[in-house]
ZATORMAR-538204 format. One record per atom (N, C-alpha, C): residue in one letter; chain; atom name; x, y negated, z. Coordinates in steps of 0.2 Angstrom, whole numbers. Example, Ala and Ser with C-alpha at 12.3 -4.5 7.8 and 13.67 -1.06 7.14 Angstrom:
BEGIN
a, A, N, 66, 28, 39 .
a, A, CA, 62, 22, 39 .
a, A, C, 66, 16, 39 .
s, A, N, 64, 11, 35 .
s, A, CA, 68, 5, 36 .
s, A, C, 64, 0, 39 .
This chain:
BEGIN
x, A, N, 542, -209, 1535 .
x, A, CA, 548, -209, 1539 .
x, A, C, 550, -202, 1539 .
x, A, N, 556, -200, 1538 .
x, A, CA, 562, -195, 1539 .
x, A, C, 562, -194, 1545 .
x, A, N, 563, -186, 1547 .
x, A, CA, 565, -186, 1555 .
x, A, C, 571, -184, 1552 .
x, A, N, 575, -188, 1556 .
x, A, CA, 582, -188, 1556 .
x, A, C, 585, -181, 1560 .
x, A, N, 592, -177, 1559 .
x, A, CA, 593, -174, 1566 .
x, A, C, 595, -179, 1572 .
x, A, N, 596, -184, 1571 .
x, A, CA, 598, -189, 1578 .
x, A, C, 592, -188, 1580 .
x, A, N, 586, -193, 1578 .
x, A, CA, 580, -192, 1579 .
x, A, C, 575, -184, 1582 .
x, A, N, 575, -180, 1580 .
x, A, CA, 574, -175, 1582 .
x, A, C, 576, -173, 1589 .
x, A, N, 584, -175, 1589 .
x, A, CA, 589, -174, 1595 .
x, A, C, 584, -177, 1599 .
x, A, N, 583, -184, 1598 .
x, A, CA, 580, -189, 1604 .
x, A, C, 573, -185, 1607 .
x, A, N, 569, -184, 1602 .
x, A, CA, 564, -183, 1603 .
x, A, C, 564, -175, 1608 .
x, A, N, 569, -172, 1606 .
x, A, CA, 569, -165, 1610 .
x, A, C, 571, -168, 1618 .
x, A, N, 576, -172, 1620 .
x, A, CA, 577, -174, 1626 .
x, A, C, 571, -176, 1628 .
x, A, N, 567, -182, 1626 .
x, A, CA, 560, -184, 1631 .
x, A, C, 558, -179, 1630 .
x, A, N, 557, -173, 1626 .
x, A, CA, 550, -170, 1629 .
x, A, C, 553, -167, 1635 .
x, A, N, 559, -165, 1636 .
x, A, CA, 562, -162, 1644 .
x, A, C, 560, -164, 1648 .
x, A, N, 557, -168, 1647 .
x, A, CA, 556, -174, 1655 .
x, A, C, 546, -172, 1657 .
x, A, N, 547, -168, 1663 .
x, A, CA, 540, -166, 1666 .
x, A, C, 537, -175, 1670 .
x, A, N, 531, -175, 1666 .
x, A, CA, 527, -181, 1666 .
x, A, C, 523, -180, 1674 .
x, A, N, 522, -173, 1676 .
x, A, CA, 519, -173, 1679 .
x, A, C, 524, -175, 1687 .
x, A, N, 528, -178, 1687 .
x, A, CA, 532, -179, 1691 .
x, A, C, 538, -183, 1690 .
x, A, N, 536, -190, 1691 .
x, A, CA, 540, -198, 1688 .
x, A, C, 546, -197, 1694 .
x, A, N, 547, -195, 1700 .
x, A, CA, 552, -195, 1701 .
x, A, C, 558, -190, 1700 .
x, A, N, 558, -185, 1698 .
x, A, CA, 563, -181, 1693 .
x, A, C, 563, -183, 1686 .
x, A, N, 572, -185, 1685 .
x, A, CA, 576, -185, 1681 .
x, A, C, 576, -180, 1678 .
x, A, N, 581, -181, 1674 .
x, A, CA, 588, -177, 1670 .
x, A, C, 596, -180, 1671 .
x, A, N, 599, -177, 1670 .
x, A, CA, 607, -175, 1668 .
x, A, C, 609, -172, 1665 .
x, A, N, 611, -176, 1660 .
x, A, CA, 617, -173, 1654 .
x, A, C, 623, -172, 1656 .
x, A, N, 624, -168, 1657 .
x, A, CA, 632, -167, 1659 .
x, A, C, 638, -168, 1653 .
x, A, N, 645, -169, 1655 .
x, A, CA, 650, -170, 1651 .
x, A, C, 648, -166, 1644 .
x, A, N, 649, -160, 1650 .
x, A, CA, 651, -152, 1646 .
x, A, C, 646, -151, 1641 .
x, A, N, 639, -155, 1639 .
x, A, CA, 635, -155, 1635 .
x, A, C, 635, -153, 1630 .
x, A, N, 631, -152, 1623 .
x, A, CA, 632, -152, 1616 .
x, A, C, 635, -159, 1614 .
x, A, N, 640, -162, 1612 .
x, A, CA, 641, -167, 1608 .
x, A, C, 634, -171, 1605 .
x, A, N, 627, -168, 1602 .
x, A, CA, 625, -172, 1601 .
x, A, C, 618, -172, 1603 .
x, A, N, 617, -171, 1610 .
x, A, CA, 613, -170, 1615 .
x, A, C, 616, -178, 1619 .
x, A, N, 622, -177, 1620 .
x, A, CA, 625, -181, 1624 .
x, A, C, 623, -189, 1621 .
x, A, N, 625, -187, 1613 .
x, A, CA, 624, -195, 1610 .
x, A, C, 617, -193, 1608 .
x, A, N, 612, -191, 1609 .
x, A, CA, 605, -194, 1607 .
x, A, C, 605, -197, 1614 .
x, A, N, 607, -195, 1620 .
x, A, CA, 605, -196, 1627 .
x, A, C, 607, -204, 1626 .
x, A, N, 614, -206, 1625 .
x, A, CA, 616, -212, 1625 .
x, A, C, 611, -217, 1618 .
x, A, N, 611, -215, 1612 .
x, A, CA, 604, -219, 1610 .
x, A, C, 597, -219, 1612 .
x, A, N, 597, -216, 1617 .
x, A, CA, 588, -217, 1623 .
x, A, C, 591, -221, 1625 .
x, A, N, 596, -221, 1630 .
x, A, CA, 598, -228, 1636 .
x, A, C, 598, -234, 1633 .
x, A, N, 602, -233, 1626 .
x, A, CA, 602, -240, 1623 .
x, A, C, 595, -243, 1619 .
x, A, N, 590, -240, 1618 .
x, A, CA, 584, -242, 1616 .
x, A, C, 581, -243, 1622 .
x, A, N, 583, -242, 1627 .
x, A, CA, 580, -243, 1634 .
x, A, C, 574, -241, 1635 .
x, A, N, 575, -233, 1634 .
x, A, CA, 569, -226, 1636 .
x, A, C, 571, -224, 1643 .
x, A, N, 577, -225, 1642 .
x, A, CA, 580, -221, 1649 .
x, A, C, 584, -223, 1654 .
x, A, N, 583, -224, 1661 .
x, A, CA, 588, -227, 1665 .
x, A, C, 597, -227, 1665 .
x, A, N, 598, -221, 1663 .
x, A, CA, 604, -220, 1663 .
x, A, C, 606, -218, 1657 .
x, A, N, 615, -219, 1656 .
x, A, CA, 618, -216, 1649 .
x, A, C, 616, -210, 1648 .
x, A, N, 617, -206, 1654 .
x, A, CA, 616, -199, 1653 .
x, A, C, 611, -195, 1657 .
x, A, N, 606, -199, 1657 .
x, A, CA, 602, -195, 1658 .
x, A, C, 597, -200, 1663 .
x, A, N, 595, -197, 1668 .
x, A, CA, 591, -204, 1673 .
x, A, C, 583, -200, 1671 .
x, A, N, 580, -208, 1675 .
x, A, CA, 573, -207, 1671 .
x, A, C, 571, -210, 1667 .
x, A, N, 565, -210, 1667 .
x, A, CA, 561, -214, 1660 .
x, A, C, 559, -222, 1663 .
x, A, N, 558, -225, 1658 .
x, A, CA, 560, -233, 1660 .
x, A, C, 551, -234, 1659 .
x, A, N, 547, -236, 1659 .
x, A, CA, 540, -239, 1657 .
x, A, C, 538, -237, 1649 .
x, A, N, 544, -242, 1646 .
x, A, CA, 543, -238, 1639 .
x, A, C, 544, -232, 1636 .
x, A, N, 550, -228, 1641 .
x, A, CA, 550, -220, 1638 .
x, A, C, 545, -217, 1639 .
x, A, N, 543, -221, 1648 .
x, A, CA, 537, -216, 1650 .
x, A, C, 531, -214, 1642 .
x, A, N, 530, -222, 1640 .
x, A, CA, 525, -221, 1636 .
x, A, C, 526, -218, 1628 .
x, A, N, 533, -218, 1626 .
x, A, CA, 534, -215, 1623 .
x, A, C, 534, -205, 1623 .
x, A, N, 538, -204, 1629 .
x, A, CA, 537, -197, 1630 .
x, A, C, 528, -195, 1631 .
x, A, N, 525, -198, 1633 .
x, A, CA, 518, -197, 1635 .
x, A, C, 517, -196, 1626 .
x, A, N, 516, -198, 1621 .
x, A, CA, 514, -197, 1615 .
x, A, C, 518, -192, 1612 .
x, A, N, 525, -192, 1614 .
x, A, CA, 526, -185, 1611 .
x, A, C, 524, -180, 1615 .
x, A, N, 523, -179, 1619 .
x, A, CA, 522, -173, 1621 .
x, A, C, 514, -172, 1621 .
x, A, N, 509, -177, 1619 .
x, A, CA, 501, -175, 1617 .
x, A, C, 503, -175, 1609 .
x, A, N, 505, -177, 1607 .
x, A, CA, 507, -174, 1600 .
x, A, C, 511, -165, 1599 .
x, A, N, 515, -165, 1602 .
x, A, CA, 517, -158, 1602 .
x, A, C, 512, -155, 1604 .
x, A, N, 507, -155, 1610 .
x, A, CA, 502, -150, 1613 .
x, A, C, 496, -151, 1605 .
x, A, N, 496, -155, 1602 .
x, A, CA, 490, -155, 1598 .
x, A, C, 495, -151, 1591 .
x, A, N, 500, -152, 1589 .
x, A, CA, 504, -149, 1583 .
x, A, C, 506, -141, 1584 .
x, A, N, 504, -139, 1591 .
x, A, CA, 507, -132, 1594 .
x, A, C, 501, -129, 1595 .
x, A, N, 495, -130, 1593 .
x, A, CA, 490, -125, 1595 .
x, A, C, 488, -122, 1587 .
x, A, N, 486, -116, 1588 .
x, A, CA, 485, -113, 1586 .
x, A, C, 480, -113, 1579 .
């Protein structure tokens, strides 16, 4: 598999999202990057995220952010 930039984009969003705390979102604003904006709108549409722009995580984002982000703690150490 190829990480795309779209890809990458996506993945840089979930890890945004502090696990230690399911009810705190996100908000992407208008004024965003252009492609911040559109990975956030491809999370809503694979239904990671509750909203277009931002929201929380759905059950399955939960479980997908939970893997990236044990994956970045094990790819980040030292």
């Amino acid at each position: 598999m190829i990480f795309t930039p779209d890809l990458v984009a996506e993945l840089e969003i979930l890890a945004r999202y502090d696990l230690s705390t399911l009810g705190e979102g996100i908000k992407v604003h208008k004024t965003a990057d252009p492609s911040v904006i559109a990975a956030t709108q491809r999370l809503f549409d694979k239904g990671l995220i509750s909203l277009s722009d931002g929201g929380y995580l759905t059950s399955l984002g939960l479980s997908v952010a939970e893997h990236l982000q044990t994956m970045l703690t094990i790819m980040n150490k030292d």
